[in-house]
MILUMVEX-669249 format. One record per residue (C-alpha): residue number from 1; z, x, y. Coordinates in Angstrom, 3 decimals. Layout:
<atoms>
<atom n="NUM" zz="Z" xx="X" yy="Y"/>
...
</atoms>
This chain:
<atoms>
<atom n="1" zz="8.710" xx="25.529" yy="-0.564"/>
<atom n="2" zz="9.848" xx="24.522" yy="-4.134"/>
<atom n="3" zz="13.328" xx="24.605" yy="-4.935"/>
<atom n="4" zz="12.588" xx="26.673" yy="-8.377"/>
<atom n="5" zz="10.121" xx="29.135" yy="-9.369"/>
<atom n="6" zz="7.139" xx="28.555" yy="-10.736"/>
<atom n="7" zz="8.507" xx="31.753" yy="-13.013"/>
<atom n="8" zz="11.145" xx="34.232" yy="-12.950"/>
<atom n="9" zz="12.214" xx="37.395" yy="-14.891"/>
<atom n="10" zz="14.567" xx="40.071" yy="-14.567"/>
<atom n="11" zz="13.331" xx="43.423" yy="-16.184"/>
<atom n="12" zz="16.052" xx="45.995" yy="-17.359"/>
<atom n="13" zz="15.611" xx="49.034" yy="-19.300"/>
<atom n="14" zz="17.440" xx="49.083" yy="-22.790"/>
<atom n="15" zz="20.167" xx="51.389" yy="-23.322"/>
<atom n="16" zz="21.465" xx="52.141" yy="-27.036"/>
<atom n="17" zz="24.246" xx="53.578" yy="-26.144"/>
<atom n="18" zz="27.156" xx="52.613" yy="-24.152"/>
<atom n="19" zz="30.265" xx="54.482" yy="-22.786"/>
<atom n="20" zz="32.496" xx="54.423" yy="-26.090"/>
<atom n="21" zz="28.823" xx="54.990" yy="-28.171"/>
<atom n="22" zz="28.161" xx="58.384" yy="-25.870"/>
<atom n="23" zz="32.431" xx="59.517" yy="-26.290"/>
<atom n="24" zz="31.386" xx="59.291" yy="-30.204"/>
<atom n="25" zz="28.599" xx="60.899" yy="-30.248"/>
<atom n="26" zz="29.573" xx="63.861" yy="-27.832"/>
<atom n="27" zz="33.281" xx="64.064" yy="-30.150"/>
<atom n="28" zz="30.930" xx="63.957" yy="-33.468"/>
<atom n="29" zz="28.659" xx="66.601" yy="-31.700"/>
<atom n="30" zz="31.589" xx="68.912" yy="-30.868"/>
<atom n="31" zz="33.083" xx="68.688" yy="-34.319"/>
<atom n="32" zz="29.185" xx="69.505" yy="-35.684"/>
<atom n="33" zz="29.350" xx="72.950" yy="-33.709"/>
<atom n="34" zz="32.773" xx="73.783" yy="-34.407"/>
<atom n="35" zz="31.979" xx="74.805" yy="-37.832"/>
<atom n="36" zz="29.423" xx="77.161" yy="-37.205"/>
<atom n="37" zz="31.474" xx="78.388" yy="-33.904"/>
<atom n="38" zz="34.379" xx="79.344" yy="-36.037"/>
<atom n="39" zz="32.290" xx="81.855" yy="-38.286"/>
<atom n="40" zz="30.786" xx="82.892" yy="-35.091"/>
<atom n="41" zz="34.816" xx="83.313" yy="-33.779"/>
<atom n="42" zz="35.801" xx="84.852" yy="-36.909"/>
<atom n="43" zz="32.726" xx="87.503" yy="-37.353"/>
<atom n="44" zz="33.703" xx="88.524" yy="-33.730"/>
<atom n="45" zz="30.869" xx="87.047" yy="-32.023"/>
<atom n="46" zz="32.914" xx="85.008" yy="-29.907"/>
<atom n="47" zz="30.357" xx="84.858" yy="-27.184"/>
<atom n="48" zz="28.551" xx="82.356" yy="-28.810"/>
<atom n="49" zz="31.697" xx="79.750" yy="-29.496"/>
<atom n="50" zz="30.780" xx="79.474" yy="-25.129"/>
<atom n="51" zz="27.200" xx="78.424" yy="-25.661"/>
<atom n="52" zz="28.057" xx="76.149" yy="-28.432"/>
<atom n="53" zz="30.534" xx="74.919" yy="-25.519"/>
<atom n="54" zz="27.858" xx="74.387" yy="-23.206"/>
<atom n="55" zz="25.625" xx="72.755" yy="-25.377"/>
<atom n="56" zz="28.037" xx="70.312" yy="-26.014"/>
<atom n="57" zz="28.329" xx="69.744" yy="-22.603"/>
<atom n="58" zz="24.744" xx="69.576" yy="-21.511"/>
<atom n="59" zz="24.829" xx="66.815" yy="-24.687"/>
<atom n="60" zz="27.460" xx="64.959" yy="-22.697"/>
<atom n="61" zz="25.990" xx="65.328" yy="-19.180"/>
<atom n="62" zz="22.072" xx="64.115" yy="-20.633"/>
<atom n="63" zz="23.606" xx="61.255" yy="-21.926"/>
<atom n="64" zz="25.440" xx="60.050" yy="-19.097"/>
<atom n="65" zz="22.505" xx="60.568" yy="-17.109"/>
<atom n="66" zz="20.111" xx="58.782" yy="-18.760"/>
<atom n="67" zz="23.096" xx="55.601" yy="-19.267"/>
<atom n="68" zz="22.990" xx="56.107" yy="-15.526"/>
<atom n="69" zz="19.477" xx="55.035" yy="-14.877"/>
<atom n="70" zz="19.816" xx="52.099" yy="-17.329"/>
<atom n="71" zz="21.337" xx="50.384" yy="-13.981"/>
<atom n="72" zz="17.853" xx="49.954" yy="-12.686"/>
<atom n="73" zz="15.776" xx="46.969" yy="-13.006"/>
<atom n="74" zz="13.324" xx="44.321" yy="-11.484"/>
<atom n="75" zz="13.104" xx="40.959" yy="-10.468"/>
<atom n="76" zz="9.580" xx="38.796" yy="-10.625"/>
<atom n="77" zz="9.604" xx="35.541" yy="-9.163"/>
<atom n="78" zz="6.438" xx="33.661" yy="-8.847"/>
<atom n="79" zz="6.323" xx="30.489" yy="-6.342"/>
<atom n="80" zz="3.488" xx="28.739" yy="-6.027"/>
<atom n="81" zz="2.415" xx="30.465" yy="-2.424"/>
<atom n="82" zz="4.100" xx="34.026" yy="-3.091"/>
<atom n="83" zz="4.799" xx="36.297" yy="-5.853"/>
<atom n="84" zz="7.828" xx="38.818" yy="-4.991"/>
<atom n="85" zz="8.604" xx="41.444" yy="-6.710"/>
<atom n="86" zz="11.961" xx="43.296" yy="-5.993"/>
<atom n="87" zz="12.680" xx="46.898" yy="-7.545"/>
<atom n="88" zz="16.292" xx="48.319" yy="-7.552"/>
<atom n="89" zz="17.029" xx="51.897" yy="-8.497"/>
<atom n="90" zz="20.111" xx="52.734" yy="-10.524"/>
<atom n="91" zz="21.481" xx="53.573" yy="-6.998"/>
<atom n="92" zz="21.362" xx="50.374" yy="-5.545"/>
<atom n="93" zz="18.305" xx="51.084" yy="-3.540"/>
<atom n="94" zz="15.789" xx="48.178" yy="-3.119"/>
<atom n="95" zz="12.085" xx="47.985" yy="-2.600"/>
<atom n="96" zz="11.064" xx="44.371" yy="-2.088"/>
<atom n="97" zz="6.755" xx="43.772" yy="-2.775"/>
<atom n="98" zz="5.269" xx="40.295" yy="-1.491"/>
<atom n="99" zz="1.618" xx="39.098" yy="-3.106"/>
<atom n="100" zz="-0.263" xx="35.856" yy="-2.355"/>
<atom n="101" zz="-0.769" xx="34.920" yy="-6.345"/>
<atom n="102" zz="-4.334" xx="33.733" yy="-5.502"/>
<atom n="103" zz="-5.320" xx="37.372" yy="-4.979"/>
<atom n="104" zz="-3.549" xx="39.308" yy="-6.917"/>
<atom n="105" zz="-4.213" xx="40.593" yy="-10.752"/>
<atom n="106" zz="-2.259" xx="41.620" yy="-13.554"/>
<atom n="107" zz="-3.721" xx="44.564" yy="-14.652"/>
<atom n="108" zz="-2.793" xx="45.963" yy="-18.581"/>
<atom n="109" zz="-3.454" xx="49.174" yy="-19.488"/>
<atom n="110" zz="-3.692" xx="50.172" yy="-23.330"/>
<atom n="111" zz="-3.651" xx="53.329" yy="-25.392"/>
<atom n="112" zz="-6.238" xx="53.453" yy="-28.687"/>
<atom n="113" zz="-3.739" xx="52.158" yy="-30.880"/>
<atom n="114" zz="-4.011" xx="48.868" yy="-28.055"/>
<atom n="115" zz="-0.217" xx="49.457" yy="-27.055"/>
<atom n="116" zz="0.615" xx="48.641" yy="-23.493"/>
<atom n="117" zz="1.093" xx="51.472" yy="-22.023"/>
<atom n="118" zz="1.030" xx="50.250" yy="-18.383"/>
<atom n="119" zz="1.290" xx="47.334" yy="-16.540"/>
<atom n="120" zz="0.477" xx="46.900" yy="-12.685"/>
<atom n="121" zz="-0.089" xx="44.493" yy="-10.125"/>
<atom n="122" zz="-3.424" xx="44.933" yy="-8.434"/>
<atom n="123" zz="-4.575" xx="43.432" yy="-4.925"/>
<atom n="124" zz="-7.327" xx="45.077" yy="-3.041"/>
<atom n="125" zz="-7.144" xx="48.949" yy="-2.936"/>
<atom n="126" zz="-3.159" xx="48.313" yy="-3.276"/>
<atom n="127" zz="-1.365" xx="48.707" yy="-6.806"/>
<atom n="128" zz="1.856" xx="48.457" yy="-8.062"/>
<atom n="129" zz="3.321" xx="49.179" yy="-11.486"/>
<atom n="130" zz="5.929" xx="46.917" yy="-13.227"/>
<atom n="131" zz="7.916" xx="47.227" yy="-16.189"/>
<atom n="132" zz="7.576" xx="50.952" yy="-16.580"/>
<atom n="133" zz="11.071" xx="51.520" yy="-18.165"/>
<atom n="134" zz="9.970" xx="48.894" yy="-21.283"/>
<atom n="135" zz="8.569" xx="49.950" yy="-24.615"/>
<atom n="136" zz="5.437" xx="48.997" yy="-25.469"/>
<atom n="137" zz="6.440" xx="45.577" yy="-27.162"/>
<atom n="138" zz="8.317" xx="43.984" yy="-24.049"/>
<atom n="139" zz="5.629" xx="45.120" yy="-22.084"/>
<atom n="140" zz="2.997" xx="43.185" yy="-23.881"/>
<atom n="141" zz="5.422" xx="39.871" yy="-24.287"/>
<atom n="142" zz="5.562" xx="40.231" yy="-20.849"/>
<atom n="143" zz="2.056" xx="40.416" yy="-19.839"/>
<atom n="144" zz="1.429" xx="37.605" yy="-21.977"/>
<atom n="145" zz="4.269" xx="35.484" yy="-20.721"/>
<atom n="146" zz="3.757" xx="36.658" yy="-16.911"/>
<atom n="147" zz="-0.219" xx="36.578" yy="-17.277"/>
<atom n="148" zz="0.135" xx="32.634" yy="-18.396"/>
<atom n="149" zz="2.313" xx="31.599" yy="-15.393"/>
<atom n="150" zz="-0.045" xx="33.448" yy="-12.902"/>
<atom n="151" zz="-2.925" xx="31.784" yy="-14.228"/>
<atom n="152" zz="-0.994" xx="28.140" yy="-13.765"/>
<atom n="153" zz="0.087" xx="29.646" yy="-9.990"/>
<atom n="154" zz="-3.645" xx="29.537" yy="-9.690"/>
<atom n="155" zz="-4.307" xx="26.079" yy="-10.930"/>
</atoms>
């Protein structure tokens, strides 16, 4: 076996916003609904300074969700007899895929305005997608990339 990879790539989902960019927007958010919570407050309505309350935190808890999953990511290696593809969840979990690159396919799937909308390893009647946390741009630099060293694999 080869001592380096024929190719290699680690896939991770982008994430705008990081810890300190989430406090902001959450303290910028709360300031936001403060305005219209003290009429609300004022008029005697006061119910509704609650709701504005747990809007604000429903804000907080969607974004630390979703900066949650942006742990997740993938790791393609292609050697010359194996291609391995190893998926880890934003909990740690791993699912680790083995292919002999002589058989399998890179399969890209478009939408009408020819985005890549999907990308998937095909052998036989088995299929695995790739990628699926990448925009449509880094999924079609990585096709091409990943679709050039396959193709050498083969050679």
């Amino acid at each position: 076996m080869q001592d380096h990879p024929l190719f290699a790539a680690l896939l991770t989902p982008h994430r705008s916003l990081d810890t300190r960019g989430i406090r902001i927007v959450v303290a910028v958010y709360a300031i936001l609904a403060s305005v219209p919570g003290i009429y609300f407050f004022a008029t005697g309505a006061w119910p509704v300074v609650g709701f504005l309350g747990l809007d604000i935190l429903a804000l907080w808890w969607a974004l630390s969700a979703s900066r949650k999953t942006g742990d997740a990511f993938e790791e393609v290696t292609l050697w010359a007899d194996s291609l391995e593809v190893r998926h880890v969840s934003h909990k740690g979990k791993a699912h680790n895929h083995a292919f002999n690159p002589f058989w399998v396919r890179l399969h890209v799937e478009r939408d009408h305005d020819d985005r890549v909308t999907k990308l998937a390893l095909r052998m036989r009647d088995e299929e695995l997608e790739i990628g699926a946390f990448l925009n449509p741009d880094d999924k079609a630099s990585f096709a091409a990339v990943f679709g050039q060293a396959l193709h050498k694999a083969r050679a």
